[in-house]
C-alpha positions in Angstrom: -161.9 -90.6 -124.6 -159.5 -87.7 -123.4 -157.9 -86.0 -126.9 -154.6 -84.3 -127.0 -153.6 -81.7 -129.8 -150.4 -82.0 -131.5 -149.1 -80.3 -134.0 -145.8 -81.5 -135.1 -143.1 -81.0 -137.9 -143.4 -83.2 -141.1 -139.8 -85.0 -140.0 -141.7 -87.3 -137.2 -144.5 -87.7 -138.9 -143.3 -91.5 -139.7 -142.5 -91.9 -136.0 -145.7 -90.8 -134.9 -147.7 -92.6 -136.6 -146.7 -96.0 -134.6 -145.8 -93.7 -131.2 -149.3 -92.1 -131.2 -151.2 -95.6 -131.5 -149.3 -97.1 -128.7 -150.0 -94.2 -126.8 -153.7 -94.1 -127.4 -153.3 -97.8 -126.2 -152.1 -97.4 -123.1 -153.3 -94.3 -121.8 -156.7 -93.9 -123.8 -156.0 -90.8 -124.5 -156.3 -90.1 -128.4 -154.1 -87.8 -130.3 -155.4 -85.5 -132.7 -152.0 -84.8 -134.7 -150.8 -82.5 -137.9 -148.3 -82.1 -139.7 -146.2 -79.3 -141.6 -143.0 -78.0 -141.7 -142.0 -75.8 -138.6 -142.1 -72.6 -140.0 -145.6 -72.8 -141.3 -146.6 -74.3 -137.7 -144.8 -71.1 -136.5 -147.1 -69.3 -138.4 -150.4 -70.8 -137.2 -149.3 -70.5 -133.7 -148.6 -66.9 -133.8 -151.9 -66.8 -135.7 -153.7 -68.2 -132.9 -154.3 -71.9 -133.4 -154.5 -73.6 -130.2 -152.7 -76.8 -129.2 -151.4 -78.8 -126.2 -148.0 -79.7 -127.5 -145.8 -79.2 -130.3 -142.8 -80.7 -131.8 -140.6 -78.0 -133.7 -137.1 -77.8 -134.7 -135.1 -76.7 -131.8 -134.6 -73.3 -132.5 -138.5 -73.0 -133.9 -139.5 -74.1 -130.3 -137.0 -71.6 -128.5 -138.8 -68.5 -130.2 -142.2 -70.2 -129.1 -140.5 -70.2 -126.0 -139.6 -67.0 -125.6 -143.1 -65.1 -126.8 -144.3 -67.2 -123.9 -146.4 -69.6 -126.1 -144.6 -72.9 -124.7 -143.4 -73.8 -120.8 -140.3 -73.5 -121.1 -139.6 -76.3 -118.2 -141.4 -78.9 -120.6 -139.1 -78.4 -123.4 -137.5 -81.8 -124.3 -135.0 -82.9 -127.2 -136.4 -85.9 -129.1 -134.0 -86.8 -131.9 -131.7 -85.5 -134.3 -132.1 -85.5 -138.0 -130.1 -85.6 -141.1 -130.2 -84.3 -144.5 -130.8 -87.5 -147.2 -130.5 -87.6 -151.0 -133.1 -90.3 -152.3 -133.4 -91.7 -155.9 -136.9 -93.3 -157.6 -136.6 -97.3 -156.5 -134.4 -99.3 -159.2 -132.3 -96.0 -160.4 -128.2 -96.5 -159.7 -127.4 -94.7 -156.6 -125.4 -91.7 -157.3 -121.5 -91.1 -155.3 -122.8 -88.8 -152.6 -119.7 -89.9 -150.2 -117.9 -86.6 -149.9 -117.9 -83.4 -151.1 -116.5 -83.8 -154.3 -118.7 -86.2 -155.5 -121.9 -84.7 -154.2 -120.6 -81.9 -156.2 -120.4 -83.9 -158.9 -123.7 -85.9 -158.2 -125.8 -82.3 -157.9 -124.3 -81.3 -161.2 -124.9 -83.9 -163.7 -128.7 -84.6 -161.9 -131.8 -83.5 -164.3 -133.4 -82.3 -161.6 -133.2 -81.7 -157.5 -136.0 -81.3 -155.4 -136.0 -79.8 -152.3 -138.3 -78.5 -149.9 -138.9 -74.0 -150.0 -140.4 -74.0 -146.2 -138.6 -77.4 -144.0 -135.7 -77.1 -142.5 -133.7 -79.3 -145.1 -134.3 -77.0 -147.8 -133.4 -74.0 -145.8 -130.1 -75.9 -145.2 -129.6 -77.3 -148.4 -130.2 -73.5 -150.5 -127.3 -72.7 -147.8 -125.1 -76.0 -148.8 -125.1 -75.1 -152.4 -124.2 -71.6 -152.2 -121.5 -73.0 -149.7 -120.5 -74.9 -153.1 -120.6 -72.8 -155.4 -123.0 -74.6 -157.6 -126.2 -72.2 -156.7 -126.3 -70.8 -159.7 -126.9 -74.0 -161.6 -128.6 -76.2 -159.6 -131.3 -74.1 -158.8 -131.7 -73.1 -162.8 -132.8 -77.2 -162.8 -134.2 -77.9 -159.3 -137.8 -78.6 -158.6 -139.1 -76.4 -155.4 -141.6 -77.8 -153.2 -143.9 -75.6 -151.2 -144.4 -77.6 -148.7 -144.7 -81.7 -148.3 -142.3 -84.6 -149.4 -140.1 -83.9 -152.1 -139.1 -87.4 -152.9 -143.4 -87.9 -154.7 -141.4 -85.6 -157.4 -139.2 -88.7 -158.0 -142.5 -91.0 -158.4 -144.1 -88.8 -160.8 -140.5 -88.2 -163.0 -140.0 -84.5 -162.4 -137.0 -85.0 -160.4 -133.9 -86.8 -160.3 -132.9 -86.2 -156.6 -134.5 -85.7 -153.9 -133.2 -83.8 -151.1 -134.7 -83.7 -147.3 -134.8 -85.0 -144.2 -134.1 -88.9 -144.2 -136.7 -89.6 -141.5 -139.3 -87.5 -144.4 -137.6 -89.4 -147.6 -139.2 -92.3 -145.8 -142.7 -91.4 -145.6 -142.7 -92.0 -149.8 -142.6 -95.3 -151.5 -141.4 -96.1 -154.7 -137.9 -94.3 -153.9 -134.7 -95.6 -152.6 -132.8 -93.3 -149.8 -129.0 -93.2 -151.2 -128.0 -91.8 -148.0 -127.3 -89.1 -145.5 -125.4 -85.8 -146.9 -121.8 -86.0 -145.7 -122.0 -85.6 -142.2 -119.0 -82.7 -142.3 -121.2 -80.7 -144.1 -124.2 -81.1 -141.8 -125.6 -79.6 -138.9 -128.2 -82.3 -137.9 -131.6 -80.7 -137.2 -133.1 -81.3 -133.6 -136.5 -82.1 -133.0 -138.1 -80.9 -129.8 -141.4 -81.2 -127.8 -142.7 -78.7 -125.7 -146.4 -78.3 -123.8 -148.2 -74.9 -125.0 -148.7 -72.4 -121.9 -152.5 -71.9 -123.1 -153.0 -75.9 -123.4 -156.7 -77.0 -122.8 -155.5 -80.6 -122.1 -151.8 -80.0 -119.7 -152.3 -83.1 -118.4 -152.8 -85.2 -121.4 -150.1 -83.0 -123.0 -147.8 -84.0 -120.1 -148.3 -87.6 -120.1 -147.8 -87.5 -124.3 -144.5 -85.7 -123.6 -143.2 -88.5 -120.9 -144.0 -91.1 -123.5 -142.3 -89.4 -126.4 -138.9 -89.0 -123.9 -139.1 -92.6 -122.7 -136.5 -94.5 -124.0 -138.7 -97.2 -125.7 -139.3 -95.1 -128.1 -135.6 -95.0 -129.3 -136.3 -98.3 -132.0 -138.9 -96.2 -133.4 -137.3 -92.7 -134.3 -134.6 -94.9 -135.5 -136.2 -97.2 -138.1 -138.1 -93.9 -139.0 -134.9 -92.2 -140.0 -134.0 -90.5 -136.8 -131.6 -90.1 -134.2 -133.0 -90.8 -130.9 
């Protein structure tokens, strides 16, 4: 069997999971997949890890771009993503409807978790100085290195999560309250591209067409994306 390497931001890990076995099906072409969050995978690439294809955030996948790491003709937008607050399963679901109440909602909380390295905790660090409330939700918040903030509501240390919906959803035991106001956001974007040094192009290739192919839209979407 022909093997592909993809290394891919944490937000489609959920997707991929269904998208890669499908794949493998009908192709016979297995995926060898990881996850992180894009600026760690930054990292590794500039380090030297080889790969066929990865899925960044947009921007992440422009600067691979330009240092000549990924074709630029294979770049392809996936989906777009939006920042979720999620609450441990059975606990009321907080007012997060605008931005008075999600002021509100982030200032009564025990405890927010949020991600140090993904893209949703870059943005949300921005949000709450945007607020005004920096100061004294981050005296209370739990950071997470790197990996799924809403396991902190599982094991009690936090009261809110905060991170990409389609990432909220790779935990159970937690309830996703909803997407951040959408006038505050900037939805991430979530895009493919084939490395220029890739062992397997043509496997790569064939894994891209899939992954832009418009029978993948139900996926992304029941994942927490937006195709």
């Amino acid at each position: 069997m022909d093997n592909v390497r993809m290394l891919s931001t944490l937000g489609l890990m959920g997707a991929m999971r269904s998208l890669s076995s499908t794949f493998e099906a009908n192709s016979g072409i297995h995926v060898d997949a990881d996850f992180a969050p894009t600026l760690a995978l930054l990292k590794r690439l500039r380090d030297g890890e080889a790969a066929d294809l990865v899925i960044l955030t947009r921007e992440g996948l422009d600067e691979m771009i330009g240092e000549g790491r990924v074709v630029a003709a294979s770049a392809a937008d996936l989906a777009r993503s939006f920042v979720g607050i999620a609450v441990r399963a059975g606990q009321a679901h907080p007012d997060i409807a605008n931005e008075a109440a999600l002021r509100q909602t982030l200032l009564a909380a025990r405890s927010v978790a949020y991600s140090r390295l993904g893209a949703s905790g870059v943005y949300f660090a921005q949000l709450i100085v945007r607020m005004g409330i920096a100061a004294e939700v981050n005296a209370k918040a739990t950071i997470v290195e790197q990996g799924f903030t809403a396991e902190r509501l599982v094991t009690g240390e936090a009261e809110l999560a905060v991170q990409q919906i389609s990432e909220l959803k790779q935990v159970g035991g937690i309830e996703v309250v909803g997407p951040i106001p959408r006038a505050l956001q900037t939805p991430a974007v979530f895009s493919a591209g084939r490395m220029a040094n890739a062992k397997h192009a043509d496997a790569a290739d064939r894994l891209l067409r899939h992954l832009t192919s418009p029978e993948v839209a139900p996926v992304l979407r029941q994942s927490g994306l937006e195709p």
